[in-house]
VMD Tcl script that draws the C-alpha trace (Angstrom):
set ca {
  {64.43 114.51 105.30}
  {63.97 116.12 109.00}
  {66.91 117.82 110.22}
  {68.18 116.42 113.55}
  {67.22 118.38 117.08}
  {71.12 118.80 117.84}
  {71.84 120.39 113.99}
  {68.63 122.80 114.19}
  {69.30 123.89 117.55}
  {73.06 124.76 117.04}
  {71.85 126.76 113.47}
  {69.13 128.31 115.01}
  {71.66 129.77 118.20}
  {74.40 130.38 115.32}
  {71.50 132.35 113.28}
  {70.55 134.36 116.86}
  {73.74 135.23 117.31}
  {74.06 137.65 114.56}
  {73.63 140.75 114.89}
  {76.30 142.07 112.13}
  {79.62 141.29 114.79}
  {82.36 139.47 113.65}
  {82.40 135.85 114.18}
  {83.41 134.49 118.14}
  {85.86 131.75 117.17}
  {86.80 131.35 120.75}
  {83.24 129.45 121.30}
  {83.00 128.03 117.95}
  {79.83 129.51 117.08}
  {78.93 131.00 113.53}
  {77.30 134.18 112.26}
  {74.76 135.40 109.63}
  {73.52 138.43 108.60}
  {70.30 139.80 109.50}
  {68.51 138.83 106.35}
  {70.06 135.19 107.05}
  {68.37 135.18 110.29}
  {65.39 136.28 109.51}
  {65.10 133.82 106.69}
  {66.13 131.01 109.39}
  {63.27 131.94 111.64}
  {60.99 132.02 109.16}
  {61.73 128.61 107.73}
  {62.49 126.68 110.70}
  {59.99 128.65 113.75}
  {57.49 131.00 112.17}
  {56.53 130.05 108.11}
  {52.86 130.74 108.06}
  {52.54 128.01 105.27}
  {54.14 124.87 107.46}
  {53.20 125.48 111.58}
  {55.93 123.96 113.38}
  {55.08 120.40 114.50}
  {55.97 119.28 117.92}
  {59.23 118.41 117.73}
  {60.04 121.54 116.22}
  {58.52 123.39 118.67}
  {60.79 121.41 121.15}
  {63.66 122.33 119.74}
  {62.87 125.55 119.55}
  {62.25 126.09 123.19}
  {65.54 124.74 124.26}
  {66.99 127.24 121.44}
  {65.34 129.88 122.84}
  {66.87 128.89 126.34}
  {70.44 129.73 125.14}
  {70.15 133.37 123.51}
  {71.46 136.39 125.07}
  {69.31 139.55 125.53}
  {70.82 140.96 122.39}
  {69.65 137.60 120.67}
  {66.24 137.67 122.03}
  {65.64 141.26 120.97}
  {66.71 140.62 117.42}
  {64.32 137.71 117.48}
  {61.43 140.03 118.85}
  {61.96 142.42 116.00}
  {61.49 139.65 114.00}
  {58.52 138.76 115.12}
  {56.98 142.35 114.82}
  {58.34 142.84 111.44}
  {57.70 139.55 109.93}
  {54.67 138.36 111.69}
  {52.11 141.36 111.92}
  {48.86 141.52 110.12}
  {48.41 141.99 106.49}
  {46.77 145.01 106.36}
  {45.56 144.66 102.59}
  {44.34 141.52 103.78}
  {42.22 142.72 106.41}
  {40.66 145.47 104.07}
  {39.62 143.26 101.68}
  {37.97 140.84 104.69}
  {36.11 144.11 106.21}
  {34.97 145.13 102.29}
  {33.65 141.41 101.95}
  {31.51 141.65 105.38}
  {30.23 144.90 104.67}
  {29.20 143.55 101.20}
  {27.74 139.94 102.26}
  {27.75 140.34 106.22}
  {27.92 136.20 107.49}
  {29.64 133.26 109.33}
  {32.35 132.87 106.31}
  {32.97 136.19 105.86}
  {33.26 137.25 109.41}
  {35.39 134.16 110.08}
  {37.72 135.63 107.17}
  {37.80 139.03 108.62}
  {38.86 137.14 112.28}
  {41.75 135.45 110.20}
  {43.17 138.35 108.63}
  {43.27 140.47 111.78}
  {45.04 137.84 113.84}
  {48.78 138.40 113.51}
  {50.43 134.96 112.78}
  {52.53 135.40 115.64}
  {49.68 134.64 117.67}
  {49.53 130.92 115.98}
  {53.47 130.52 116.10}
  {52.85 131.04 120.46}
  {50.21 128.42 119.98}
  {52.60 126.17 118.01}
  {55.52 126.69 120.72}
  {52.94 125.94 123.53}
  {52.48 122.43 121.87}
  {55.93 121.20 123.26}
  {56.75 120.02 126.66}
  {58.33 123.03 128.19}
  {56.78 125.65 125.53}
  {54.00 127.20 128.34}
  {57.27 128.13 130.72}
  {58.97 128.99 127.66}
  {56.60 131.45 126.54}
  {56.25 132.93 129.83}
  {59.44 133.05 130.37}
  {59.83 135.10 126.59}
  {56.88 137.67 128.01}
  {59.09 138.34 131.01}
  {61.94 138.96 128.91}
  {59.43 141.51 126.85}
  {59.07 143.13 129.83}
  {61.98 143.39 130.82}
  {63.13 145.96 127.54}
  {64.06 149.24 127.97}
  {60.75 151.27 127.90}
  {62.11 152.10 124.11}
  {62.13 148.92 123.41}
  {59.00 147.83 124.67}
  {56.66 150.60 123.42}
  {58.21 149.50 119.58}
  {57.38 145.85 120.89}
  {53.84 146.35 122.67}
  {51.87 144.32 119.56}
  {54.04 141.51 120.22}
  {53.92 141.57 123.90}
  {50.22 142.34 123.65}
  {49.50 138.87 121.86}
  {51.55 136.85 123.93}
  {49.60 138.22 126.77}
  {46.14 137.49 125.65}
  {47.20 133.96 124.21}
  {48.81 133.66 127.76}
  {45.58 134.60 129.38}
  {42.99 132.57 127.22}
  {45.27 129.54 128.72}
  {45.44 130.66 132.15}
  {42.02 131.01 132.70}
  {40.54 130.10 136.11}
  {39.47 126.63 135.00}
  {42.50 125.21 134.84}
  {44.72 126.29 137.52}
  {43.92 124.22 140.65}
  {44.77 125.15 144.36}
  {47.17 123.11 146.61}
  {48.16 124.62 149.94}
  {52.05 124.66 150.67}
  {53.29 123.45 154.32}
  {56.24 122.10 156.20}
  {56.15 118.48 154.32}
  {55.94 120.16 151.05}
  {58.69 119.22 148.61}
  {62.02 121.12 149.79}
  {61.88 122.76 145.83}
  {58.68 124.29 146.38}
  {59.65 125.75 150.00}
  {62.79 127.04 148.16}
  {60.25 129.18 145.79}
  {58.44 130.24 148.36}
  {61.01 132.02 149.96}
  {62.39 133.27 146.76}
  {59.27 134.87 145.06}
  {58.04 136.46 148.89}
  {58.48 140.30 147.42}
  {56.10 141.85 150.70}
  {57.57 140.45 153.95}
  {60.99 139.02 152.46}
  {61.94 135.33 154.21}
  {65.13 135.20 155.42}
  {65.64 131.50 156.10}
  {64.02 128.50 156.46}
  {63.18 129.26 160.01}
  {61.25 132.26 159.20}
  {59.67 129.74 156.70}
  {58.97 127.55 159.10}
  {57.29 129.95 161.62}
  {55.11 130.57 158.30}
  {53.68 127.00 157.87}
  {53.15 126.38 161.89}
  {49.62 125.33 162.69}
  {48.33 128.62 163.25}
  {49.59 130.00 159.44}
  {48.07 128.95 155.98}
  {49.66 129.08 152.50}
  {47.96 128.62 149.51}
  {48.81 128.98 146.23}
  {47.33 128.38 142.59}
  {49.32 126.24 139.80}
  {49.02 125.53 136.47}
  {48.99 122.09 134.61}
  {51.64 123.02 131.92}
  {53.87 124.52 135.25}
  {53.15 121.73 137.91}
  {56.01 122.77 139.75}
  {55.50 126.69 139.43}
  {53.63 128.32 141.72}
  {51.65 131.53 139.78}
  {50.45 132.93 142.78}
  {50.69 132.61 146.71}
  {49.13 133.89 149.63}
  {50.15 133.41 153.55}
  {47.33 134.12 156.08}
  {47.65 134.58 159.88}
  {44.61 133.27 161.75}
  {44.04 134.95 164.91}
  {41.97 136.34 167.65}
  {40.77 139.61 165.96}
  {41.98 141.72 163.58}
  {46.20 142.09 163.57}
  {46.75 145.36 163.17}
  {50.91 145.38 162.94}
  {52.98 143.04 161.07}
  {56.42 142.61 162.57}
  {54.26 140.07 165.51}
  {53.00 138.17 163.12}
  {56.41 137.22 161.18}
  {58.61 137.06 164.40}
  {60.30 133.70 164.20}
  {59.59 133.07 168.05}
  {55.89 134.21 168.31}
  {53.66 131.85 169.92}
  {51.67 129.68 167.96}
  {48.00 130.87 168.67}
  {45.33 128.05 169.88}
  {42.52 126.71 168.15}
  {39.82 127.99 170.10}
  {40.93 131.09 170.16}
  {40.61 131.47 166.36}
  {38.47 133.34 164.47}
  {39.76 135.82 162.24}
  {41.91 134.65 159.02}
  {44.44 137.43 157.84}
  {45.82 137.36 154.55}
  {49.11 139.53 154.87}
  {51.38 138.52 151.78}
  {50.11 138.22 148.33}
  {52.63 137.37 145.98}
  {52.42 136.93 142.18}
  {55.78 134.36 141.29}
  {55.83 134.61 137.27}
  {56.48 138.15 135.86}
  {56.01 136.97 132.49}
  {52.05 136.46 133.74}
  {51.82 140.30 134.73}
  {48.87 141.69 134.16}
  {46.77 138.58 133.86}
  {44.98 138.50 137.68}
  {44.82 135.72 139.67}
  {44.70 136.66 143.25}
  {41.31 137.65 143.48}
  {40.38 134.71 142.38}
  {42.73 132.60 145.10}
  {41.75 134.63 147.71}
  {37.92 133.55 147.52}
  {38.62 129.91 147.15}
  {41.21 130.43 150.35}
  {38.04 131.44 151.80}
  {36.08 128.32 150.94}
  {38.86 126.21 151.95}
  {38.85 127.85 155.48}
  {35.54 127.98 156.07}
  {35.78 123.98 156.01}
  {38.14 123.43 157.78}
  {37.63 125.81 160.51}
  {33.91 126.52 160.83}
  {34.53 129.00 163.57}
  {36.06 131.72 161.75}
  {34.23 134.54 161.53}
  {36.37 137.49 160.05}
  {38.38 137.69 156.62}
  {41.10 140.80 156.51}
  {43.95 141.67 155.55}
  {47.07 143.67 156.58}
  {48.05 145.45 153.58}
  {50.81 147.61 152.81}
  {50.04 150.79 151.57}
  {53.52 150.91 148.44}
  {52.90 154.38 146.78}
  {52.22 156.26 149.17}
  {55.68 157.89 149.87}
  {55.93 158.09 146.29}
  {52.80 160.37 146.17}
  {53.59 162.20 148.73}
  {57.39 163.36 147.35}
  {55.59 164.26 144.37}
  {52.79 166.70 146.46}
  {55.72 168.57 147.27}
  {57.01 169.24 144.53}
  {56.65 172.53 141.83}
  {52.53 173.76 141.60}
  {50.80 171.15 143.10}
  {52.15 171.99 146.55}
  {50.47 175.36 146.20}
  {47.54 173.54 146.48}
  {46.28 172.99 150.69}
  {46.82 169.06 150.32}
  {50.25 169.50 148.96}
  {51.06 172.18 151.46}
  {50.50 169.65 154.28}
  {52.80 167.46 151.96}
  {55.20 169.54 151.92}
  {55.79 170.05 155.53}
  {55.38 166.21 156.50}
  {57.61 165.37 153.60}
  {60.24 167.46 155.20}
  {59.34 166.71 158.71}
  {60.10 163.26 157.82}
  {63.24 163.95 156.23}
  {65.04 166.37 159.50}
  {64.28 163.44 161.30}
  {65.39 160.22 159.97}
  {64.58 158.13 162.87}
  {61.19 159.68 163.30}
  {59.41 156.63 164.18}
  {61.52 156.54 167.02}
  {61.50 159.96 168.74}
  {57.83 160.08 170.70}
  {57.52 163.70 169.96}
  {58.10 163.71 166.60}
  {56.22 160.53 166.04}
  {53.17 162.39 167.84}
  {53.67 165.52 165.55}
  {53.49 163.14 162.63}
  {50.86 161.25 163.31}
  {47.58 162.99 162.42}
  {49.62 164.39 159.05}
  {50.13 161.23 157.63}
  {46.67 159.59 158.59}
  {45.16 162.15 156.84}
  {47.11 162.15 153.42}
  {47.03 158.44 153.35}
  {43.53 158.44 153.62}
  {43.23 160.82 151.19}
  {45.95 158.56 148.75}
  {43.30 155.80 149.21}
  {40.44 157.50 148.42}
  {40.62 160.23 146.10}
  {43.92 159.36 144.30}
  {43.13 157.80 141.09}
  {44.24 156.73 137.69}
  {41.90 155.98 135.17}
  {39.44 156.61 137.81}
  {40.82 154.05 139.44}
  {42.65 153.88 143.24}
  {46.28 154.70 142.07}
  {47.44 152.70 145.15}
  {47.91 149.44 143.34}
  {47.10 147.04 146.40}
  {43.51 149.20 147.27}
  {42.83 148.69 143.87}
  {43.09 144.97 143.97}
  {41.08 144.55 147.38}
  {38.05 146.89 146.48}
  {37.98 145.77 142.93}
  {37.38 141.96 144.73}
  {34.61 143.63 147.45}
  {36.77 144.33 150.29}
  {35.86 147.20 152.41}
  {38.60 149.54 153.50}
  {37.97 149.43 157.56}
  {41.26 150.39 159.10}
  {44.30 152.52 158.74}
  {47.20 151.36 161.41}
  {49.54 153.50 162.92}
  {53.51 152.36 162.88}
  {52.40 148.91 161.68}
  {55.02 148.18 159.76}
  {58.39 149.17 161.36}
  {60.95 147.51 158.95}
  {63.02 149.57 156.53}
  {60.67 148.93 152.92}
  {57.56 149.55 155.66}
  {58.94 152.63 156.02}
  {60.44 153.53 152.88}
  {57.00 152.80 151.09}
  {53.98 154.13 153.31}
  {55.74 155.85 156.66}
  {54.69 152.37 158.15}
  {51.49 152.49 158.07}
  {49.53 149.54 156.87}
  {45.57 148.74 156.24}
  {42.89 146.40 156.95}
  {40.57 145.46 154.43}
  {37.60 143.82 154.96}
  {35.70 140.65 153.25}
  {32.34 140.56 154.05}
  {31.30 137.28 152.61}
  {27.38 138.32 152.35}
  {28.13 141.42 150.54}
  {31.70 141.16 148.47}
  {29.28 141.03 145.13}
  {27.40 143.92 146.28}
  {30.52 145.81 147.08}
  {32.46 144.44 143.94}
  {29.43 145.60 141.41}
  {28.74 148.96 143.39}
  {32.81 149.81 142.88}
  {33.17 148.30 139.22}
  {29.71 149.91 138.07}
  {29.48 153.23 140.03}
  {33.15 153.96 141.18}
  {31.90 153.68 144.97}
  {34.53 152.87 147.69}
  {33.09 150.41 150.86}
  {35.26 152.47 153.92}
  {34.69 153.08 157.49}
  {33.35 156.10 158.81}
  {36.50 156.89 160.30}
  {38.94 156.95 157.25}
  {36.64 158.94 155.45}
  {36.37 161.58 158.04}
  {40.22 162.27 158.16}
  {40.40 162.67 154.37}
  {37.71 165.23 154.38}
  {40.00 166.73 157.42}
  {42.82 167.23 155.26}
  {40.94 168.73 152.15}
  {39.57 171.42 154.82}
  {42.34 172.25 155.54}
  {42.23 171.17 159.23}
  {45.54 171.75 161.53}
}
mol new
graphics top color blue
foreach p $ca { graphics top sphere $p radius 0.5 }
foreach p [lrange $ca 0 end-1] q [lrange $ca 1 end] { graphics top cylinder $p $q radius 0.2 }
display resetview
């Protein structure tokens, strides 16, 4: 006889609960001990011998809704403990290929090394609700103390590539966003904008005006989720400082004089996606979409924030590394900029500054690196996608994160639509950066040493 979706759900939040306190009798709820729970979630959510059914998986994402963090980490060790691979399994699969190498036995060597885990998120996903929910259970993943989630990275690992195999570029489509959109989806909007924060519907407004664009990708599970968004700017030329282009009582530019579209706010919305990239791919089909509708434009760009550079550049003044010429010059900008708080706004100072911090930030954007990577998250993302890095801007971006983040400076990146694949394959395959003469020159200013 099925149990009913009330009963389940209240044993499965009593079994959560439990974490070896003593029972809460002011909200009526009951409490096991660990081996109870574990025995719960095994038997109602995760028994490798019965996948859960639809229903199940149902009621299991509007359990999952109602547990605390301390609930949802006992729940994750579960899931590591309980649900891993069996590794005597998987040695006796590899002995059986390397014996009689073949479709079955390969296919039985697959099977052992997936953890079951990986099938209970495909169960889960089966329920209306259980895409968000298990997006929403990454995000929590990542939210862990870094303790926490290094003993917890095989978990969050297969949620992530489960999550990715269904968020594949197929089957997200592309809807812009404007003024008639539905008052919910403006509401996001302003809530997930982490670069040039919205401060009210006005400022939204000003956004969506016929001389704006937004754009963003969705998925079919998450209709009402946006994954990703971008705003562009069109305009006559390249922008080359922000604060115009978000004033609430700019002018809205004409349609002849357009020709340039400038994407200036990227935004990823779900955290529990992380990792899994999407805006390269909206930022092409933005492309496409312009190109239709506005034949005349004849320049892609962006203004880009530059967010680690101030970061970097504490951390060239500090200890050996600012024995070194580039974290001598560092050194005395970093401290420059800290005598004078208001630097930006005292011409002398500002003029003193200038070629510094020019130099070091072209020298953060092309010879950091991590993996031999750009360590500047946002270069990475715009060369890795064929951009060419054509402009550094002075003062661009005046507010107090502009500031805080990259001494206001900001960046123009370049998509050349005949040569993004020949830019993309010459970075991906030989590590070469696409950048104007210009940038390069005052990085090779600083590592001479240059006054």
């Amino acid at each position: 006889m099925s149990e009913s979706s009330d009963q389940i759900r209240s044993e499965m939040v009593a079994g959560m609960i439990d974490t070896g306190r003593k029972p809460n009798r002011r909200q009526g709820t009951d409490t096991r001990t660990g081996a109870e729970l574990s025995d719960f979630c095994r038997r109602l959510v995760t028994r490798r011998s019965d996948p859960i059914g639809t229903g199940r998986a149902a009621q299991f994402t509007q359990a999952y809704q109602t547990l605390t963090a301390e609930q949802r980490g006992f729940f994750f060790d579960r899931l590591l403990e309980d649900y891993a691979p069996d590794s005597d399994r998987i040695i006796a699969a590899a002995r059986a290929y390397k014996e009689n190498p073949g479709f079955k036995t390969h296919r039985s060597l697959a099977k052992a090394v997936e953890a079951p885990r990986q099938n209970l998120f495909r169960s889960i996903n089966m329920a209306p609700g259980g895409t968000s929910t298990l997006v929403k259970m990454r995000q929590h993943m990542l939210e862990l103390s870094m303790p926490q989630r290094v003993r917890l990275r095989a978990v969050e690992h297969d949620l992530k590539e489960v999550l990715r195999s269904w968020f594949h570029r197929g089957f997200l489509h592309l809807r812009r966003v404007d003024w008639d959109s539905p008052a919910s989806l403006l509401e996001k909007i302003i809530t997930y904008e982490a670069v040039h924060q919205i401060q009210t519907f006005e400022d939204l407004r000003r956004r969506l005006e016929a001389d704006r664009r937004c754009f963003a990708f969705f998925h079919p599970s998450m209709p009402h989720e946006p994954l990703v968004f971008v705003e562009i700017a069109l305009t006559q030329g390249l922008a080359r400082e922000i604060q115009p282009l978000l004033a609430r009582d700019s002018q809205v530019a004409g349609g002849r004089d357009i020709d340039t579209a400038m994407f200036y706010s990227i935004n990823n919305c779900q955290t529990g996606l992380r990792g899994i990239s999407f805006g390269g791919f909206l930022i092409k089909q933005v492309v496409q979409e312009l190109r239709q509708e506005l034949p005349q434009l004849t320049t892609f760009a962006t203004l880009s924030p530059v967010p680690g550079f101030q970061s970097w550049l504490g951390q060239q003044s500090e200890g050996s590394v600012s024995a070194s010429p580039i974290g001598r010059q560092a050194m005395r900008t970093r401290q420059e900029l800290q005598q004078h708080g208001d630097w930006y706004r005292n011409a002398e100072v500002q003029q003193s500054l200038q070629l510094p911090l020019l130099r070091l930030c072209a020298h953060y954007l092309l010879h950091e690196k991590l993996d031999g990577w750009p360590i500047d998250a946002v270069a990475r993302f715009h060369l890795g996608n064929g951009a060419s890095l054509q402009h550094m801007n002075w003062l661009a971006d005046t507010s107090p994160r502009g500031l805080a983040q990259s001494a206001g400076m900001m960046v123009n990146y370049v998509y050349d639509l005949g040569r993004i694949e020949k830019r993309h394959d010459q970075y991906i395959n030989k590590g070469e950066v696409s950048v104007s003469e210009v940038i390069r020159q005052l990085a090779a200013e600083l590592a001479e040493g240059q006054e």
